[in-house]
C-alpha positions as semicolon CSV with decimal commas, in nm:
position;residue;x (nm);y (nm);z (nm)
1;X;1,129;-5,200;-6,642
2;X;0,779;-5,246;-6,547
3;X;0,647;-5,099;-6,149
4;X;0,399;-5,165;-5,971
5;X;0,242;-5,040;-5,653
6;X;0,106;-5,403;-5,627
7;X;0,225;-5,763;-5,710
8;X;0,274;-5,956;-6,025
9;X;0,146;-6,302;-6,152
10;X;0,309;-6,566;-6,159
11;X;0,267;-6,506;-6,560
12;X;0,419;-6,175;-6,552
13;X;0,717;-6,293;-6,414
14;X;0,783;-6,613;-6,582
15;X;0,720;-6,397;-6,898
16;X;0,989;-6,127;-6,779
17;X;1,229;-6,421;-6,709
18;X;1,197;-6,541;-7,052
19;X;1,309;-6,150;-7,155
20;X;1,625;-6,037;-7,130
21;X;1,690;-5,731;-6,948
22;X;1,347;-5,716;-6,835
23;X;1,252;-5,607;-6,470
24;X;0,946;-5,594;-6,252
25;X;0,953;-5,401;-5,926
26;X;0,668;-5,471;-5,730
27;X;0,499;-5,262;-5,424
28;X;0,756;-5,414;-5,184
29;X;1,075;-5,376;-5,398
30;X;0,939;-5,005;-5,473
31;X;0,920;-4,920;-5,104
32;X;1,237;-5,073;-4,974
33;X;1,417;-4,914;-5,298
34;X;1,222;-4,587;-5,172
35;X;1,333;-4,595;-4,815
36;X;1,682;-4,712;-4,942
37;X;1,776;-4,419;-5,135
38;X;1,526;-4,147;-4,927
39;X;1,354;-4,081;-5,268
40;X;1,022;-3,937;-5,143
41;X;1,026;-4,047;-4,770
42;X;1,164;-3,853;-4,471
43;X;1,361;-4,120;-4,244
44;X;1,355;-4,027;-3,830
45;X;1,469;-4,208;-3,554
46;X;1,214;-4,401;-3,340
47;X;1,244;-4,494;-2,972
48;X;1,130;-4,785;-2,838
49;X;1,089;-4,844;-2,450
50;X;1,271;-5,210;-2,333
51;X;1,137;-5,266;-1,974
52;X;1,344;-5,260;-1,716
53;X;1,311;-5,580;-1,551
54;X;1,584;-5,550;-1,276
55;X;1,341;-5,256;-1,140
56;X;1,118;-5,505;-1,060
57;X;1,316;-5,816;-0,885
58;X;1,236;-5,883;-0,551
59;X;1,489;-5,954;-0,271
């Protein structure tokens, strides 16, 4: 397993492709895989505000 906070070449991973058993994880795959299994992040609930647009119809 290679990681990498960064991206690979296209080199690295046609090389890894040719290898069995071989596996890059790249900035993106490390984050989500991060976030997936809580492994150094703290996850919290976020609220969003959707406008109410009834409030503003006119009669």
């Amino acid at each position: 397993m290679f990681i990498t906070t960064s991206a690979f070449t296209a080199q690295a991973v046609e090389f890894a492709n040719s290898v069995e058993r071989l596996v890059l994880v790249d900035g993106k795959r490390l984050a989500d895989l991060m976030i997936d299994n809580e492994v150094g992040v703290t996850l919290r609930p976020v609220r969003v505000p959707k406008l109410d647009t009834d409030y503003f119809d006119e009669e």
